[in-house]
OpenMM code with the backbone's topology and positions (N, CA, C; nanometers):
from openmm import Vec3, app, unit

residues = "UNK UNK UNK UNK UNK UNK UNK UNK UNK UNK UNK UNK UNK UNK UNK UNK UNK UNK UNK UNK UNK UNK UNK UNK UNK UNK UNK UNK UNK UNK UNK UNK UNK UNK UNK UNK UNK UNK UNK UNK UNK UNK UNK UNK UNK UNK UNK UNK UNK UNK UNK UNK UNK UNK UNK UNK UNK UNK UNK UNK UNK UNK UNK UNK UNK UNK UNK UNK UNK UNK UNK UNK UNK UNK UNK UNK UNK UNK UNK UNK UNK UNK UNK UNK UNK UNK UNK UNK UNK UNK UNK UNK UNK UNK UNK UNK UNK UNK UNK UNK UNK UNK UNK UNK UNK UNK UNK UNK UNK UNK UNK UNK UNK UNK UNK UNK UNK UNK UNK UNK UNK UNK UNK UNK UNK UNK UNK UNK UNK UNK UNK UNK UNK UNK UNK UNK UNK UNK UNK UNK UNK UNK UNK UNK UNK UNK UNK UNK UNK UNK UNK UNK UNK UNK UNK UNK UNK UNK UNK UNK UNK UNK UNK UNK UNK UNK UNK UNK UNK UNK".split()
positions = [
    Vec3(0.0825, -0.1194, 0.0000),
    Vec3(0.0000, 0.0000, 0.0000),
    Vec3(0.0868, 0.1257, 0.0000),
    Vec3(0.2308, 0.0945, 0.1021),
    Vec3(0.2869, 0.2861, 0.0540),
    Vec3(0.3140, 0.2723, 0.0064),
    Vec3(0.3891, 0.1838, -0.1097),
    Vec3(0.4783, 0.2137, -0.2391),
    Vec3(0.3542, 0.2532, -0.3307),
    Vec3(0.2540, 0.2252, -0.3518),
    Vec3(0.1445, 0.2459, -0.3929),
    Vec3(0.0940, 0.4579, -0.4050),
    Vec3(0.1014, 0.4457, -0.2531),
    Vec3(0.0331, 0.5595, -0.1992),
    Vec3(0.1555, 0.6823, -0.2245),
    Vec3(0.2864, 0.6255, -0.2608),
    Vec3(0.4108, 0.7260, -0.2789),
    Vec3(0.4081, 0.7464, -0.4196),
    Vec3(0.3893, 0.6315, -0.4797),
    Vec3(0.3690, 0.6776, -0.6612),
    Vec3(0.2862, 0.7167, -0.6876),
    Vec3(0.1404, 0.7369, -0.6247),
    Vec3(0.0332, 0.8160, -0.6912),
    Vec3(0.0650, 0.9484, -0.6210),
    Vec3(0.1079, 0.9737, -0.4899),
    Vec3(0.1559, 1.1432, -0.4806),
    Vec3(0.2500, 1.1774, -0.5737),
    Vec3(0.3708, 1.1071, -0.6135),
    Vec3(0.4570, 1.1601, -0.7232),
    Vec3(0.4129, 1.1977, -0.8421),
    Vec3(0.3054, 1.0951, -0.9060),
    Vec3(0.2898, 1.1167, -1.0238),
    Vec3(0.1852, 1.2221, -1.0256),
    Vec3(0.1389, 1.3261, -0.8989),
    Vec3(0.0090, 1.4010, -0.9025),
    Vec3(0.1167, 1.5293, -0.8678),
    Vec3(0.1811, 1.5104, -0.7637),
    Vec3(0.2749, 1.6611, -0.7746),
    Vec3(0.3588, 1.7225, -0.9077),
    Vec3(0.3500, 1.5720, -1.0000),
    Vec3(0.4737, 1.6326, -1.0870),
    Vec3(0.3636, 1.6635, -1.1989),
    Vec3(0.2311, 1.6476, -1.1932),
    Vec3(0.0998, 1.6878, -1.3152),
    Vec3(0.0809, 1.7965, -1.2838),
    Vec3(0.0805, 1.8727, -1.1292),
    Vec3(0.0207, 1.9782, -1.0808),
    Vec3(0.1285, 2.1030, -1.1282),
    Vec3(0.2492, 2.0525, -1.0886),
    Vec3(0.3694, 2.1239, -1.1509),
    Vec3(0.3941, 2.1742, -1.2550),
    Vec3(0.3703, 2.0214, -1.3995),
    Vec3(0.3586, 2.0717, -1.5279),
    Vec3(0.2748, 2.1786, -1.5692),
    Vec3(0.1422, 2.1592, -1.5018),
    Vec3(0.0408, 2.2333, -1.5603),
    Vec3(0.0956, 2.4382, -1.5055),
    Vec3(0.0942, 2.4641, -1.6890),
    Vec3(0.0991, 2.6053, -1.6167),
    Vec3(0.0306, 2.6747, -1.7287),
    Vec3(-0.0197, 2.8216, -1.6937),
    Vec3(-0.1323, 2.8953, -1.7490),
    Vec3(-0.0555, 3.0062, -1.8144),
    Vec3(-0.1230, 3.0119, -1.9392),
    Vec3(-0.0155, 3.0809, -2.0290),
    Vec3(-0.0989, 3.2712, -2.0108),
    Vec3(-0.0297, 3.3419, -1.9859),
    Vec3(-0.0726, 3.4373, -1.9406),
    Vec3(-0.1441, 3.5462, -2.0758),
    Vec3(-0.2849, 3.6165, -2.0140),
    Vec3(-0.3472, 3.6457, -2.1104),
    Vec3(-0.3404, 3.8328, -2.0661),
    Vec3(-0.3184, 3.9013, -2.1803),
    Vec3(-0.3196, 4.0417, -2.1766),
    Vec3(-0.4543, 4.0938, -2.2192),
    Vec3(-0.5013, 4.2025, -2.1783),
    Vec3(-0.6584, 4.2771, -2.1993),
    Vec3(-0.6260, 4.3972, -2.2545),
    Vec3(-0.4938, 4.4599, -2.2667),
    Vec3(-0.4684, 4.5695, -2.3789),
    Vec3(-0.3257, 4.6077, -2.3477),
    Vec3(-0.2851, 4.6773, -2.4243),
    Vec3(-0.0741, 4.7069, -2.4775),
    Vec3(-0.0907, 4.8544, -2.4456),
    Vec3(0.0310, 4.8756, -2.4362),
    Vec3(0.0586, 5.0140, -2.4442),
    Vec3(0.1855, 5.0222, -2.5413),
    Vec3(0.1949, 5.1275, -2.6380),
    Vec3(0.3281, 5.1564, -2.7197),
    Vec3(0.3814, 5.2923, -2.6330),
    Vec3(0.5148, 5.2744, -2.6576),
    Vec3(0.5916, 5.3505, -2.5500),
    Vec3(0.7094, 5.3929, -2.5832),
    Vec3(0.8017, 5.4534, -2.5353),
    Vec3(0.9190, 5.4881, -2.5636),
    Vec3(0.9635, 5.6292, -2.6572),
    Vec3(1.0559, 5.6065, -2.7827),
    Vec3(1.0805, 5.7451, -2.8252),
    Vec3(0.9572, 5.8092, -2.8856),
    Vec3(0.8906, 5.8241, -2.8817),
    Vec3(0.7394, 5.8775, -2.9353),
    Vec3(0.6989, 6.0240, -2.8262),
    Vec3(0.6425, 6.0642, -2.9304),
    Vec3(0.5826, 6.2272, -2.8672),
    Vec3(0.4781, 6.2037, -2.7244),
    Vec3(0.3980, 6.1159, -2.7714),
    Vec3(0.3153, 6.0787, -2.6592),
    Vec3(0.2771, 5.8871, -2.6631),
    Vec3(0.2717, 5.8482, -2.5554),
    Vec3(0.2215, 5.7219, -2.5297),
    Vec3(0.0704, 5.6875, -2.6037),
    Vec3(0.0759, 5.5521, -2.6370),
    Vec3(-0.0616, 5.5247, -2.6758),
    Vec3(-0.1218, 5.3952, -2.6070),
    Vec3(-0.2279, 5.3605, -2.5651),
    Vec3(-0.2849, 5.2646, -2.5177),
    Vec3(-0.3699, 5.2165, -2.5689),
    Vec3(-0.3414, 5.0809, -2.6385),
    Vec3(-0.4886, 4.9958, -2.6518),
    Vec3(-0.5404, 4.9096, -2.5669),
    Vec3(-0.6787, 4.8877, -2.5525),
    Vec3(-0.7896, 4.7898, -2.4742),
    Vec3(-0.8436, 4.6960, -2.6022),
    Vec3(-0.8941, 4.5999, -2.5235),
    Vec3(-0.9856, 4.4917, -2.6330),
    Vec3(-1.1362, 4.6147, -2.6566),
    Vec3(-1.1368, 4.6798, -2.5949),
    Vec3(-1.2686, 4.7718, -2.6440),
    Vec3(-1.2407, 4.8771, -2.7561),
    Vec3(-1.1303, 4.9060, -2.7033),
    Vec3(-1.0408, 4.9971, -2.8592),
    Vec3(-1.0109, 4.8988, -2.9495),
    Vec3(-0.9414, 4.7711, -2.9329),
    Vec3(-0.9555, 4.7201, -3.0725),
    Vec3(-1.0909, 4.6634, -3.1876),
    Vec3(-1.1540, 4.6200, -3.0725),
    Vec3(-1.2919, 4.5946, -3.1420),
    Vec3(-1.3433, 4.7156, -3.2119),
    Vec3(-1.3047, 4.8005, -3.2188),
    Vec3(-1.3660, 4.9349, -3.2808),
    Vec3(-1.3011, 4.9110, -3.4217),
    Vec3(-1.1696, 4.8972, -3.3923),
    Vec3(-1.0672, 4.8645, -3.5750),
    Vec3(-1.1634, 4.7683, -3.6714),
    Vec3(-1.1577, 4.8157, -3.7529),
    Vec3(-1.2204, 4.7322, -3.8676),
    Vec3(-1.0879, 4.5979, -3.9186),
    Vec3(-1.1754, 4.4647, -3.8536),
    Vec3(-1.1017, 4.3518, -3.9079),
    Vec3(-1.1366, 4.2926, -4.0174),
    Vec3(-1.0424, 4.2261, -4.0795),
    Vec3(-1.0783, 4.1321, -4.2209),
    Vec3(-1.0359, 4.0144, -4.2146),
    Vec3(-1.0639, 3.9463, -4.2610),
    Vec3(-1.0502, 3.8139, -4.2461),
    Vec3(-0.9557, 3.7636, -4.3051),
    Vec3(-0.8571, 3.6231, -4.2516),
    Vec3(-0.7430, 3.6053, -4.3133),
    Vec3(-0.7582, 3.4643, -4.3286),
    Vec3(-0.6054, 3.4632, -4.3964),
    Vec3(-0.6247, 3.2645, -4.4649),
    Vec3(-0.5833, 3.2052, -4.3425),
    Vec3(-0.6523, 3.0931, -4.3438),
    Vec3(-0.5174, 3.0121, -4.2295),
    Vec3(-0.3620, 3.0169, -4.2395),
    Vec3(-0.3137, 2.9778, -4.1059),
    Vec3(-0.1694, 2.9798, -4.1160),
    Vec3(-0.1285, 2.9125, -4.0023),
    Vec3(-0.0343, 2.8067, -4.1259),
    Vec3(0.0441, 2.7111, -4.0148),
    Vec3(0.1314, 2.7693, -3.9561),
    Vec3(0.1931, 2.7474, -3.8322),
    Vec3(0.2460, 2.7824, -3.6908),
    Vec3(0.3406, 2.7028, -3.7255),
    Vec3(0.5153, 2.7502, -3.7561),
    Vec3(0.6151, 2.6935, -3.7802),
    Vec3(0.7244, 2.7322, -3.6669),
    Vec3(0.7969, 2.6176, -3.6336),
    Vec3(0.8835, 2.6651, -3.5730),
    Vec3(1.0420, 2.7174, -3.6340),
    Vec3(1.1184, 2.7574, -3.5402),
    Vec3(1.2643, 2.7953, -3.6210),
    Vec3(1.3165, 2.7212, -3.7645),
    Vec3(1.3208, 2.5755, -3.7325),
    Vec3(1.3107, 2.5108, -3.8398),
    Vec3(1.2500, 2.4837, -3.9365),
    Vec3(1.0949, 2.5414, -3.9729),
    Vec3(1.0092, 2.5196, -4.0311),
    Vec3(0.9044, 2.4386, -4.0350),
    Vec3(0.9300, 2.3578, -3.8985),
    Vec3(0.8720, 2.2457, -3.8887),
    Vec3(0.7148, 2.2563, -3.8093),
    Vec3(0.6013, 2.2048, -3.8909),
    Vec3(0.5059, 2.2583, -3.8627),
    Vec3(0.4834, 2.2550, -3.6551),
    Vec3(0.4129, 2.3507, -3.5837),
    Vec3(0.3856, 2.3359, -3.4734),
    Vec3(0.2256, 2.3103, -3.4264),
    Vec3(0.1708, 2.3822, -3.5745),
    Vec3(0.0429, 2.4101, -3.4830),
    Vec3(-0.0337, 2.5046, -3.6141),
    Vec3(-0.1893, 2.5608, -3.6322),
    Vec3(-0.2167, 2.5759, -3.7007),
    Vec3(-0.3447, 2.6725, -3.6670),
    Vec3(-0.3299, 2.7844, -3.7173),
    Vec3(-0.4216, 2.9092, -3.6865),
    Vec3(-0.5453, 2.8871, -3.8133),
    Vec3(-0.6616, 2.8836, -3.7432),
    Vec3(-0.7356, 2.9045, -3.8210),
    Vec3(-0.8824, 2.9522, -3.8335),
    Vec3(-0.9668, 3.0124, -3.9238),
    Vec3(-1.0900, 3.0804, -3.9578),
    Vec3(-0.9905, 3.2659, -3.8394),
    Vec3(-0.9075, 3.3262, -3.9250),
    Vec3(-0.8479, 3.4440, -3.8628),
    Vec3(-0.9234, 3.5448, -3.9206),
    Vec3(-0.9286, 3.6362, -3.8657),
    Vec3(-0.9515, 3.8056, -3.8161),
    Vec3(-0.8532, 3.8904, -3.7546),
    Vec3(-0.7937, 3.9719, -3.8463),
    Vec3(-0.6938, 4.0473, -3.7709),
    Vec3(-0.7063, 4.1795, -3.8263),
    Vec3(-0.6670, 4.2974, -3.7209),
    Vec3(-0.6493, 4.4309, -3.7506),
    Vec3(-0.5248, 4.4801, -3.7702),
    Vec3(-0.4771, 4.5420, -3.9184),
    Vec3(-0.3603, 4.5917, -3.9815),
    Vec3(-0.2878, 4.6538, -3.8464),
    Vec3(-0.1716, 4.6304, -3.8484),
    Vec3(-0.1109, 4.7110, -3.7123),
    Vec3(-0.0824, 4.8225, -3.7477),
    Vec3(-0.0451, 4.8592, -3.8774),
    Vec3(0.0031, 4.9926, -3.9394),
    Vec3(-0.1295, 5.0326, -3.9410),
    Vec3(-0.2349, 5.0090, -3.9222),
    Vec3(-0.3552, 5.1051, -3.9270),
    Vec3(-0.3945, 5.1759, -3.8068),
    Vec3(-0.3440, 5.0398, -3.7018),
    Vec3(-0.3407, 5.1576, -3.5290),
    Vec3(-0.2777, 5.2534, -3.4901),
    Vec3(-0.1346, 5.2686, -3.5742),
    Vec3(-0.0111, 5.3310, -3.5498),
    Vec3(-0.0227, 5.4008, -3.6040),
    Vec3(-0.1129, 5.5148, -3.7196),
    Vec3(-0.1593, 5.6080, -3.7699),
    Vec3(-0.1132, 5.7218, -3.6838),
    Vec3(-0.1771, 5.7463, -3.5955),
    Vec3(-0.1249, 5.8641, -3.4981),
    Vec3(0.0276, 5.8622, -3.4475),
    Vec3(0.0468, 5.7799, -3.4641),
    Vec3(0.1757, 5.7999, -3.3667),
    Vec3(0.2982, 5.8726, -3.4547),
    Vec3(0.3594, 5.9084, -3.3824),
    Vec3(0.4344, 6.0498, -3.3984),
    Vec3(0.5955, 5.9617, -3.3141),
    Vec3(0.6962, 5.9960, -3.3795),
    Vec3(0.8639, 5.9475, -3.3132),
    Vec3(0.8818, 6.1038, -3.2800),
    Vec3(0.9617, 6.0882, -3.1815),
    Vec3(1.0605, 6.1324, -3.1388),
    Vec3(1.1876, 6.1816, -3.2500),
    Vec3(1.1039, 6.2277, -3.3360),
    Vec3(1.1901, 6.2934, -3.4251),
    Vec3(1.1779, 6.3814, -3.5512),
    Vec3(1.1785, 6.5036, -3.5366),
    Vec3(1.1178, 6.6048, -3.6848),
    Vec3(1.1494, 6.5140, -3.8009),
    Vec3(1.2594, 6.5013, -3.8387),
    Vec3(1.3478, 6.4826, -3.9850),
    Vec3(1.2678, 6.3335, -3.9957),
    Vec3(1.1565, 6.3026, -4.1455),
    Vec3(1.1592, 6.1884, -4.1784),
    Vec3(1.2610, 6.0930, -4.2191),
    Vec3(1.3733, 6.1740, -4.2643),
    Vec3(1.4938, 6.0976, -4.2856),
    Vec3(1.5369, 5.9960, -4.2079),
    Vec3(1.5447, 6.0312, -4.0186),
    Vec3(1.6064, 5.9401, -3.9679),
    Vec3(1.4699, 5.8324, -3.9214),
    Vec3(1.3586, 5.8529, -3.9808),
    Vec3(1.2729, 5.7518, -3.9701),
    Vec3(1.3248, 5.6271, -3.9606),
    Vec3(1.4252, 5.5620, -3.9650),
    Vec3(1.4772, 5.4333, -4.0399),
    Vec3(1.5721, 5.3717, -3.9317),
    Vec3(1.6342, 5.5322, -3.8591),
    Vec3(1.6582, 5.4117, -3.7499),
    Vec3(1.5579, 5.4224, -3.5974),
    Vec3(1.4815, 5.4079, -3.6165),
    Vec3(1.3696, 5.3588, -3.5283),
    Vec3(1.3389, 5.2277, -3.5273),
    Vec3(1.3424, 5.1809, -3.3970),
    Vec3(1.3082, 5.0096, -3.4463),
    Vec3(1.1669, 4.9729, -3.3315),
    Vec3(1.0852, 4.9231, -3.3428),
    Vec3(0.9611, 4.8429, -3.2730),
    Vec3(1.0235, 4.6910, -3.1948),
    Vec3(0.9647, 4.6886, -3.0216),
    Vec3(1.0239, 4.5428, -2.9901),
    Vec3(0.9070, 4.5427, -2.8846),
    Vec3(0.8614, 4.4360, -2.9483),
    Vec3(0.6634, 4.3856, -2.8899),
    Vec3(0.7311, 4.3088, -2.7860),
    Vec3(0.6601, 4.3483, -2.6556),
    Vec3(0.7267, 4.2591, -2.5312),
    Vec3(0.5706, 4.2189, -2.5473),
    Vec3(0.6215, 4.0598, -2.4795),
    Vec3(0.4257, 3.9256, -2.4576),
    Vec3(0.4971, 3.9382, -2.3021),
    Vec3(0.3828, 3.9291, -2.2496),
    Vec3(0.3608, 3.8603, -2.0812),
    Vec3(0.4615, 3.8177, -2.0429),
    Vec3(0.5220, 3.6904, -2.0835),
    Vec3(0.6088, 3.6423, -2.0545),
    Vec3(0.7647, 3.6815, -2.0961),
    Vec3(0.7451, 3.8264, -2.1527),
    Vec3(0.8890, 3.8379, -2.1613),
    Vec3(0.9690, 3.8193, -2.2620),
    Vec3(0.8543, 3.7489, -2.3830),
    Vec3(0.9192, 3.7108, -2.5084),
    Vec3(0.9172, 3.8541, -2.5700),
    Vec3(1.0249, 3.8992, -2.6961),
    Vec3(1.0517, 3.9761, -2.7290),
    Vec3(1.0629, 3.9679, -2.8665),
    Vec3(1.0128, 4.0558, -2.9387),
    Vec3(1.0268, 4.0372, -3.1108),
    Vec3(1.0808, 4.2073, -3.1583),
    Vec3(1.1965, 4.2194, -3.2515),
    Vec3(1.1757, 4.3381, -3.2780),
    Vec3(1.1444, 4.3618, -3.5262),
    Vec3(1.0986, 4.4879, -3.5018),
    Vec3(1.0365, 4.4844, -3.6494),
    Vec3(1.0506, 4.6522, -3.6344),
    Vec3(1.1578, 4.6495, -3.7289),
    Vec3(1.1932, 4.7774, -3.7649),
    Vec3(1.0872, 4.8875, -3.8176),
    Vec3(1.1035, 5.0460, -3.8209),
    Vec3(1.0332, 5.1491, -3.8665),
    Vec3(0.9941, 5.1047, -4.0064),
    Vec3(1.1102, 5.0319, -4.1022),
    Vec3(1.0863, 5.0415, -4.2227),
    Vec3(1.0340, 4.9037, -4.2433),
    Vec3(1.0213, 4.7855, -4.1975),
    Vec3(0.9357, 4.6705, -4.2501),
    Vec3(0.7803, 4.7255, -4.1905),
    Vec3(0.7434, 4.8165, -4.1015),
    Vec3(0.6163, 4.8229, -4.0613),
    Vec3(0.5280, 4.9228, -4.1517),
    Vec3(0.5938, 5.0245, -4.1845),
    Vec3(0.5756, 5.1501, -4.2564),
    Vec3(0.5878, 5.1617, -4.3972),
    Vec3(0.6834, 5.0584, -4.4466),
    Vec3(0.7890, 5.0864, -4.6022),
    Vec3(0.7800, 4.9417, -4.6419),
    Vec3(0.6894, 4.8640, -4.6245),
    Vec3(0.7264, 4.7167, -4.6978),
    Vec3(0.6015, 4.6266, -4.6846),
    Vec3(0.6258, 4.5339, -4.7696),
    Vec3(0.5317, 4.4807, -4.7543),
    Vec3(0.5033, 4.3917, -4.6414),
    Vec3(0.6059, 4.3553, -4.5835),
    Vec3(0.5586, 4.3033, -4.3854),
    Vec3(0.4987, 4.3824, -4.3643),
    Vec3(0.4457, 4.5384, -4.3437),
    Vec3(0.3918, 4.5813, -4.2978),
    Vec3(0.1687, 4.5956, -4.3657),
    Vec3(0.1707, 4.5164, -4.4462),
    Vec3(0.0537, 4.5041, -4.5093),
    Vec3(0.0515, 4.3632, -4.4547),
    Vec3(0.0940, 4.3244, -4.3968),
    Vec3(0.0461, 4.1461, -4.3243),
    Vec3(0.0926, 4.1514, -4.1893),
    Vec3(0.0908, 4.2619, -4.1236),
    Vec3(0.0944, 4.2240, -3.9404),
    Vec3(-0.0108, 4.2521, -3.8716),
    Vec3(-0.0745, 4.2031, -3.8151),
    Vec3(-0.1758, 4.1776, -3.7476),
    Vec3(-0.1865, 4.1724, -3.6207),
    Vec3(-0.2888, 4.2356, -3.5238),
    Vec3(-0.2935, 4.2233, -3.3945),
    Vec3(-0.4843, 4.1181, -3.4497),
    Vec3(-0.4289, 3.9777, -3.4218),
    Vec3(-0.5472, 3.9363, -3.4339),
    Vec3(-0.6711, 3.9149, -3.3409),
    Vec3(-0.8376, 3.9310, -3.3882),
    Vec3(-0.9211, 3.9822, -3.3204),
    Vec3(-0.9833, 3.8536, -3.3489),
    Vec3(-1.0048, 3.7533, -3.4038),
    Vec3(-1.0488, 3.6496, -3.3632),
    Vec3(-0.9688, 3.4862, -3.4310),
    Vec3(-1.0250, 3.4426, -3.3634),
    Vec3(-0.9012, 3.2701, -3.3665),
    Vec3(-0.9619, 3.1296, -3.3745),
    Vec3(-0.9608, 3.0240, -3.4605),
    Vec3(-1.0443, 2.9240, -3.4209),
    Vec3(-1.1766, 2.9331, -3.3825),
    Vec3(-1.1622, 3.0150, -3.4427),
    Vec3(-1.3829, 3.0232, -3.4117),
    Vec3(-1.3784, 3.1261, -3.3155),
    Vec3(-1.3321, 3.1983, -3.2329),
    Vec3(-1.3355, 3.2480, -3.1170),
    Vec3(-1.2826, 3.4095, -3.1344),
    Vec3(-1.3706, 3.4719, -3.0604),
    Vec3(-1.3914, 3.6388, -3.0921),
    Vec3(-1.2600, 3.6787, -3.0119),
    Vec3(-1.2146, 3.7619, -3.0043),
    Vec3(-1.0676, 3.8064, -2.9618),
    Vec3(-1.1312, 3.8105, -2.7689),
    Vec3(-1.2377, 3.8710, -2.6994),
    Vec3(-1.1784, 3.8079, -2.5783),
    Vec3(-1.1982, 3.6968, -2.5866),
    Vec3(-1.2876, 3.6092, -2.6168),
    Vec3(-1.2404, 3.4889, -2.5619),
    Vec3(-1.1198, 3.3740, -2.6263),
    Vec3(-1.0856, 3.4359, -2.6831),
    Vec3(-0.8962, 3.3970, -2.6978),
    Vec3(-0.8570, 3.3646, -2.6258),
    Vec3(-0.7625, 3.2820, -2.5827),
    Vec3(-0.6651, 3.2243, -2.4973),
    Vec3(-0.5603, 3.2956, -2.4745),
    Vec3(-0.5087, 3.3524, -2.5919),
    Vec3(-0.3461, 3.3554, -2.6097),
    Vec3(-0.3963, 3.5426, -2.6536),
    Vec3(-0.4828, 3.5854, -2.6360),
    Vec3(-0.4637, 3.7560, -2.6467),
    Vec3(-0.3479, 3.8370, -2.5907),
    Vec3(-0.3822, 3.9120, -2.6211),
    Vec3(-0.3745, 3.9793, -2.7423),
    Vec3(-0.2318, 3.9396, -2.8461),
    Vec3(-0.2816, 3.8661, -2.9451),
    Vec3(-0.1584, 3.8116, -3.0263),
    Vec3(-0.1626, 3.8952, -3.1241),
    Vec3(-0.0818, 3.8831, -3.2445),
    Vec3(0.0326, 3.9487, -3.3228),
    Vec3(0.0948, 3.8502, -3.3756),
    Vec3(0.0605, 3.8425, -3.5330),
    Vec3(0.0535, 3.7679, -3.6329),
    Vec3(0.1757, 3.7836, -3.7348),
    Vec3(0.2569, 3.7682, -3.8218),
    Vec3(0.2475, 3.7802, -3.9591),
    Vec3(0.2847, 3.6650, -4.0287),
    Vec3(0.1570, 3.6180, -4.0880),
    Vec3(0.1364, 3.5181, -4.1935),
    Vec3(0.2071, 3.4833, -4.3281),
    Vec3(0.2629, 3.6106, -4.3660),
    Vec3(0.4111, 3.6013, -4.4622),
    Vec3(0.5112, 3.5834, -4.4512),
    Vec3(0.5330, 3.5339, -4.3043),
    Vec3(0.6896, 3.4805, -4.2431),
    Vec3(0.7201, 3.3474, -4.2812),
    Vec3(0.8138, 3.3531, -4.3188),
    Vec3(0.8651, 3.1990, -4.3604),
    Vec3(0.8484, 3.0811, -4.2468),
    Vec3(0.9235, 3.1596, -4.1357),
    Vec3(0.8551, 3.0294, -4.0035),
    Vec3(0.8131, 3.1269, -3.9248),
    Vec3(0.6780, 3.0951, -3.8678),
    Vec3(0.5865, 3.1997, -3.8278),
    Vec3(0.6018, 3.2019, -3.7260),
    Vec3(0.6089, 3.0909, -3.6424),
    Vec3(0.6464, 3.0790, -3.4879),
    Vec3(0.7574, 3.1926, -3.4252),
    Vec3(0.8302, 3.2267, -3.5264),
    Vec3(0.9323, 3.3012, -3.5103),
    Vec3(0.9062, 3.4596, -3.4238),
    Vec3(0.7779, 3.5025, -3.4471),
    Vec3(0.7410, 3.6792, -3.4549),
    Vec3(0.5686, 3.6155, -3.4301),
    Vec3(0.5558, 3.5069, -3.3588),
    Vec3(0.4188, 3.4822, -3.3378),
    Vec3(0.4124, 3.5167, -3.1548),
    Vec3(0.3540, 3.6099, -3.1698),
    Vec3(0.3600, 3.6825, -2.9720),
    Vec3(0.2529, 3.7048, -2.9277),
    Vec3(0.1963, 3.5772, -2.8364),
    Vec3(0.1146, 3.5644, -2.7924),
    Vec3(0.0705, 3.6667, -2.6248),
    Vec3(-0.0149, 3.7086, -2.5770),
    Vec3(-0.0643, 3.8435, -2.4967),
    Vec3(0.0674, 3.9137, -2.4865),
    Vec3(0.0362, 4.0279, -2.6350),
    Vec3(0.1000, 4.1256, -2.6288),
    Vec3(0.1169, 4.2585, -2.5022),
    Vec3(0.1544, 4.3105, -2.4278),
    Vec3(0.2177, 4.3973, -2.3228),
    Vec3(0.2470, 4.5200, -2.3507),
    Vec3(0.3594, 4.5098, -2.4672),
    Vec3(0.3672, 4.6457, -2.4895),
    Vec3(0.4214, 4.6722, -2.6219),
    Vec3(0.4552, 4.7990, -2.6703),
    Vec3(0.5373, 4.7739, -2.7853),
    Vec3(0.6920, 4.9270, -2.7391),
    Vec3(0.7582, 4.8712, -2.7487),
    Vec3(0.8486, 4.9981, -2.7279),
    Vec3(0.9225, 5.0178, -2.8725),
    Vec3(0.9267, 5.1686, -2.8256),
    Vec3(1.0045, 5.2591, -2.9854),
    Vec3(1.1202, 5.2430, -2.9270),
    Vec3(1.2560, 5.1950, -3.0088),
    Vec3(1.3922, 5.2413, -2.9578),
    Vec3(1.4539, 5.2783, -3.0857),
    Vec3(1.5633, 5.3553, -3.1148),
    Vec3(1.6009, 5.4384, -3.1729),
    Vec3(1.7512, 5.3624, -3.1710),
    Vec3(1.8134, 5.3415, -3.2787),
    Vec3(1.9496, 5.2803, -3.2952),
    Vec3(2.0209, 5.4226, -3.2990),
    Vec3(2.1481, 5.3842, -3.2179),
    Vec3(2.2058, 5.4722, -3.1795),
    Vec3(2.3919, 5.5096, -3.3007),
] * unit.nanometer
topology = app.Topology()
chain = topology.addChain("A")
for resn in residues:
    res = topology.addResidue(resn, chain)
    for name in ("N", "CA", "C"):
        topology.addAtom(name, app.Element.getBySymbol(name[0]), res)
């Protein structure tokens, strides 16, 4: 009976352990070299006009499929960022400005002034508003941030976005 009663506590502390909750964000703030701060909510994004996107497989570094997004809705990110204003008169040095989306956990992606603004990455990034059938709150993984033209997507796939900071290469 205790060898019994010792392997079913082991094998229940080490399930309780595994299990962990992937942390969910309710709105971002962009921050840093910019004239003024901006804040989005899931009530401000629901206002953005979304369109609907193709599916997209979830690749990792290697390419190797992970996982698979599908029936998407996402809002252009260059369409939120309209207002925003750098920390800098001269459009010239527009370029060295760079974007780095912090998620919940700390993961970090950065996407320069000119792939968001000047390219065509910037006509496929997405803060997506609904997922698998499911309207953006009840998402799991909100507020995520998409782009579906990445070769391995997993790469710049940032699940409850936090914040976005402007930094300026020096």
């Amino acid at each position: 009976m205790k060898p019994t009663l010792i392997f079913s506590l082991t094998v229940f502390c080490c399930t309780a352990l595994a299990q962990t909750t992937e942390p969910v964000t309710d709105e971002f703030v962009v921050t840093g070299q910019i004239k003024s701060e901006l804040k989005f909510t899931l009530a401000d994004l629901e206002k953005f006009p979304s369109k609907p996107l193709p599916d997209v497989t979830i690749t990792n570094h290697l390419g190797e499929p992970r996982g698979k997004a599908t029936q998407l809705s996402g809002i252009l990110l260059r369409d939120m960022l309209k207002g925003l204003e750098l920390a800098e008169e001269s459009p010239k040095r527009f370029s060295e400005f760079y974007f780095v989306f912090v998620a919940a956990d700390n993961y970090k992606v950065a996407y320069s002034w000119n792939e968001i603004f000047n390219s065509p990455t910037g006509d496929n990034l997405f803060i997506i508003t609904a997922r698998d059938g499911k309207s953006l709150r009840a998402m799991t993984d909100r507020i995520l941030v998409l782009t579906p033209t990445d070769f391995k997507t997993g790469r710049r796939h940032i699940k409850a976005l936090s914040k976005i900071v402007v930094n300026r290469v020096n």
